[in-house]
N, C-alpha and C positions, 0 to 999 in steps of 0.2 A: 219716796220710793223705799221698800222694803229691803233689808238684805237678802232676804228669799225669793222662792218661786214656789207658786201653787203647783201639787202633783194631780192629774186628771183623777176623774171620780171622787175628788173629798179629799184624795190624801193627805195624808202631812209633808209639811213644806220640805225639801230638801235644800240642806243648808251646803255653803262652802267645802265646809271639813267633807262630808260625805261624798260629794262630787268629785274630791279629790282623794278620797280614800282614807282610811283611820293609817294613823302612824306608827313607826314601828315601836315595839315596848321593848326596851334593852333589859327590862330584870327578866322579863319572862324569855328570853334568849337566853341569855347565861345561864339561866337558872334548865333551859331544857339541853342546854350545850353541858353542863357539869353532869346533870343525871343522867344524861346518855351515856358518856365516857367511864362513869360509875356502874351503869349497868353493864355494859356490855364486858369493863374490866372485872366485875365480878362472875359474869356467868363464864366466862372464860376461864377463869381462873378453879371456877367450881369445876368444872367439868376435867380439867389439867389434875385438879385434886384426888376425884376418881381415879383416874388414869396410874396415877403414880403413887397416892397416898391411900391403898384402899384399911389400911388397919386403922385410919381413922373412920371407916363407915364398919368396921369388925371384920370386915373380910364378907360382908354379906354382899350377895349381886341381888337380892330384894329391895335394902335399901338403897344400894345407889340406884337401879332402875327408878323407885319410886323419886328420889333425890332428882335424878336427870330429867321425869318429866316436868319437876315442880317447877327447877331453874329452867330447864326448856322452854317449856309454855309459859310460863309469870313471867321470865326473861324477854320474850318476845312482847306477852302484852306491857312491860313496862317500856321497852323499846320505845315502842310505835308510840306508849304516852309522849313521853319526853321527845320524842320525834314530830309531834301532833301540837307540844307547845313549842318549838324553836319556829315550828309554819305558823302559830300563831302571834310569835311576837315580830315577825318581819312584817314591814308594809300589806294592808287588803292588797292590795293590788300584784303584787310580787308573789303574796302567798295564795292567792286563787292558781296563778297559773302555775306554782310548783307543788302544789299536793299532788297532781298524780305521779308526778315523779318519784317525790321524795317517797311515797309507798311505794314505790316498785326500786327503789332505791339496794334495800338489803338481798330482794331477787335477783337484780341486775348484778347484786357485788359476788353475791355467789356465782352467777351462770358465768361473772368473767374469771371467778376464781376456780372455778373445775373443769371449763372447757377450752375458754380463750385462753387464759397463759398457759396450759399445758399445751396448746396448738402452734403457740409461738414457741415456747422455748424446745418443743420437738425441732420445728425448721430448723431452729437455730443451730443444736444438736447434730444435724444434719450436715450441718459443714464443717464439726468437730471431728477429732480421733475416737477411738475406740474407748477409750476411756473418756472422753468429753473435757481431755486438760489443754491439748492444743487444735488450733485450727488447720484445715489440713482442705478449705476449698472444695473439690467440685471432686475429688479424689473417691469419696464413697459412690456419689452416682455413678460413675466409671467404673467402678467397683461390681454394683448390682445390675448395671447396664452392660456388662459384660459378662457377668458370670449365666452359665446355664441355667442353673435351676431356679433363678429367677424370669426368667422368660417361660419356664415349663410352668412354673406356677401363675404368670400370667395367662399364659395358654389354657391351665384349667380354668382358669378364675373366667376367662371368654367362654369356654364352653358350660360353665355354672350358670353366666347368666344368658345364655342364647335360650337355654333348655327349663328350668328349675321353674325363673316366673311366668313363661307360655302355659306349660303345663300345670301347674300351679292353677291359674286366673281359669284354665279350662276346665280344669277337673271340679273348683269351688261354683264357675258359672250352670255346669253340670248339674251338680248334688244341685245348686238352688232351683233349678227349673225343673228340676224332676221332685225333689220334696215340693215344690207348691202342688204339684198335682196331688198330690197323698190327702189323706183325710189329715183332720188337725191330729191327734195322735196319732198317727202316720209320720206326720212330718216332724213332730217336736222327737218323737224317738230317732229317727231316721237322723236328723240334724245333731241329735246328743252325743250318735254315736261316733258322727265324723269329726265334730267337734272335740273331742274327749280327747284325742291327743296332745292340741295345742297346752291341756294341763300340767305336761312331760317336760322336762326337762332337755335340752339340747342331749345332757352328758347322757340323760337316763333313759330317751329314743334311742341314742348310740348302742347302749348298751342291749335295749331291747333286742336291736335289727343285727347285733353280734352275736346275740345267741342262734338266728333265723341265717345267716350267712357261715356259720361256725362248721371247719371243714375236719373232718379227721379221716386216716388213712383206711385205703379201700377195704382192708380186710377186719375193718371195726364197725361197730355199731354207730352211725350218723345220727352226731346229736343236734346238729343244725338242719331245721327245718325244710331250709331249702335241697339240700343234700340230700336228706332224707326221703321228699319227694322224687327227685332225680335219680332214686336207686332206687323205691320201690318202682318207678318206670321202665328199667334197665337200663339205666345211665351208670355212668361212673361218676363217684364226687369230686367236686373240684376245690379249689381252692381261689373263689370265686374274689378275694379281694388285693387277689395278688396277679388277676390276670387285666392285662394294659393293653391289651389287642380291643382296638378300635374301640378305647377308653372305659373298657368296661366294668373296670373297679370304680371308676369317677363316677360312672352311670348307676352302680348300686348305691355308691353313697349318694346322689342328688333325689334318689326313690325317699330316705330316710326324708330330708326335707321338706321337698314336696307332702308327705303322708303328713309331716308337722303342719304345715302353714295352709293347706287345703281347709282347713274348718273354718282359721281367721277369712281366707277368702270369701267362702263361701254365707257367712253370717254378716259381711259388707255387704256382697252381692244379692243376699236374698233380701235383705230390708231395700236395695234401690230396684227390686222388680215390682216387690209389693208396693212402692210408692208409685208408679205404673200406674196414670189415671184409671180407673174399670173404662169410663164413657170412651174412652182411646180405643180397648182391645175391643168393647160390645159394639162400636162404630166399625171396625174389621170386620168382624164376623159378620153383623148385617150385609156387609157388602159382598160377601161370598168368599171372605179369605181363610185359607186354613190356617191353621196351629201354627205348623212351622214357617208361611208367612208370615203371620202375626208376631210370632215374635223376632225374625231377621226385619221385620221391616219397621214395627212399632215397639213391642219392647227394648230390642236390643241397640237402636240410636239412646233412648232414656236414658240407659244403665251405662251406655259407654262413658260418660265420664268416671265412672267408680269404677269401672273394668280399669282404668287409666292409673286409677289411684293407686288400687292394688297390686297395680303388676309395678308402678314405683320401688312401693314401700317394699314389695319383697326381692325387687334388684339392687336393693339398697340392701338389705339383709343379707342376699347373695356376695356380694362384692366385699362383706368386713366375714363371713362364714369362719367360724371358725371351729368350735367344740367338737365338730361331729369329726372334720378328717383330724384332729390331734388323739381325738377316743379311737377310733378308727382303724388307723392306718399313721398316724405320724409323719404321714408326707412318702412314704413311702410307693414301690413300685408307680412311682411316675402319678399319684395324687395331692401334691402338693399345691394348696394355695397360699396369696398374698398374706393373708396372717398368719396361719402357723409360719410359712416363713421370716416374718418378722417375730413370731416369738420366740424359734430358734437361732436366729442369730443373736438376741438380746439374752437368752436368761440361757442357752447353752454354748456358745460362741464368746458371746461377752463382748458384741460387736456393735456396743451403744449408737456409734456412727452412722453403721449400714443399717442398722435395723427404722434408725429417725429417719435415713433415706425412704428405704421402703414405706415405713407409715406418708411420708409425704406426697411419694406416688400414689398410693393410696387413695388421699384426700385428694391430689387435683383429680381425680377419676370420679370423686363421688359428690366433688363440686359442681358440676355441669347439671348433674342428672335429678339434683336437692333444687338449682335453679330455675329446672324445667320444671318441678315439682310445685314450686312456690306459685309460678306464672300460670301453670292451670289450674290452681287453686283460685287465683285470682281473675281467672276468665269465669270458672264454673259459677263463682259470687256473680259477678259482674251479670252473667244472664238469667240469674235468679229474679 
């Protein structure tokens, strides 16, 4: 008898060693375990250099820019080398099933280094003082759990999202069903236009809809748009974002939003109508159904799970809201939400404690609605 065995079709024999796997190579270990700890101590060290040494690049921001992509990118491909022989000096069998990790290895160290420990040592922070030297328990949620104008700003923070993603999801499901009816330019302008906002800046839509809210006294000339209308009507102008009667400075500021996030909607929702088999809608119509059958009964089951998506993703956006009421209003006249509130206790209070509370509450609120998100993610695959 042979040491071997025959492989079907002619192959060549496969021996012992291979059925067991090649062994591991300890030079090429060390040898990718030193160049790793070299590369990444020098590109560290390069980029520290910029930072703090730049009279050795002349003072020039040309050179280190170009300097920082060299080490950047070469730094990374020598990485992944030296990363790519430490998996290839371990055991076949060990290093088949850890390459895909070990690349996703420097991803995972960042994602736990920018989101996970800053998410723990917030909790942690949480049940510190003011200044984060002693522990002081359960004293800051008692703290925000009692004081008012944390509850007021919960209170808007509910009424942002009862109102902002409905309308929102409505107004983008809108524009898309009414631009497919348009001719193709028809609908590329018509779509450009709604679209165009989302290119704005949180601060710089603020700023826009402050000049269109901007009130001055009756006996002057209204340089805010909306004033302006309202007195060439015979009205008198108001002072629109100061007035909290049946929340309707909140009500002006969720318009600002809304006008933002209406285009992202609406360019979800127009690609899952257009994906809308035709033989579905031409099969309706044969049958004698109109328009707006057709699409409450066949379109609009299609597209609801991306109706689903987006009204998530912008309750999710709703619930951290921040830029527009700090441009705005400051929290002011009864418009405060959960984040300006936490950026006011931390950077003008100086209430490190309470303000980790509040981000905490925070997060258990936007943890639920991230897990309802993931599961119908995972339903929508599923029936695919």
């Amino acid at each position: 008898m042979t040491a071997t065995t025959t492989r079907s079709s002619g192959s060549p024999a496969i021996t012992p060693r291979e059925r067991a796997g090649s062994p591991a190579r300890p030079a090429l270990l060390i040898l990718g375990a030193v160049g790793l700890v070299v590369s990444v101590w020098l590109v560290c060290n390069a980029f520290l250099a910029f930072a703090y040494y730049p009279q050795w690049f002349l003072h020039s921001k040309l050179i280190i820019g170009v300097l920082g992509l060299v080490f950047g990118i070469g730094g990374a491909v020598v990485f992944f080398r030296f990363l790519n022989m430490i998996i290839e000096g371990l055991p076949s069998r060990l290093s088949e099933g850890l390459v895909p990790y070990a690349f996703l290895l420097p991803a995972l160290t960042l994602l736990g280094l920018m989101l996970i420990y800053p998410t723990v040592q917030t909790i942690v922070y949480s049940f510190a003082n003011a200044d984060s030297t002693a522990w002081v328990g359960l004293e800051n949620y008692g703290a925000i759990f009692g004081s008012g104008e944390f509850w007021q700003a919960m209170l808007n923070n509910f009424l942002w999202i009862l109102i902002v993603p409905l309308i929102t999801v409505a107004f983008g499901l809108a524009v898309a069903v009414l631009a497919d009816k348009l001719s193709a330019t028809g609908e590329r302008v018509s779509k450009s236009m709604v679209f165009l906002p989302m290119s704005i800046s949180f601060v710089g839509a603020s700023t826009i809809w402050g000049l269109i809210y901007a009130f001055r006294p009756p006996d002057t000339e209204q340089t805010g748009l909306l004033n302006a209308v309202v007195v060439a009507l015979g009205g008198e102008p108001q002072a629109w974002l100061q007035i909290d009667t049946a929340r309707l400075n909140s009500l002006l500021l969720m318009v600002i939003l809304v006008w933002l996030q209406t285009g992202f909607a609406m360019v979800l929702i127009s690609s899952a109508i257009k994906g809308v088999p035709e033989d579905t809608i031409e099969a309706g119509r044969m049958d004698g159904a109109g328009e707006a059958r057709i699409f409450w009964q066949i379109v609009f089951p299609q597209v609801r799970p991306t109706l689903l998506a987006v009204f998530i993703t912008v309750l999710i956006l709703v619930l951290k809201v921040f830029d527009i009421i700090y441009v705005m209003t400051n929290g002011r006249d009864n418009t405060d939400v959960i984040a300006n509130l936490y950026f006011r206790k931390l950077f003008v209070e100086r209430q490190a404690g309470e303000s980790s509370a509040i981000v905490v509450v925070l997060l258990v609120l936007i943890i639920p609605i991230l897990v309802y998100q993931v599961r119908s993610f995972k339903a929508q695959e599923a029936n695919r």
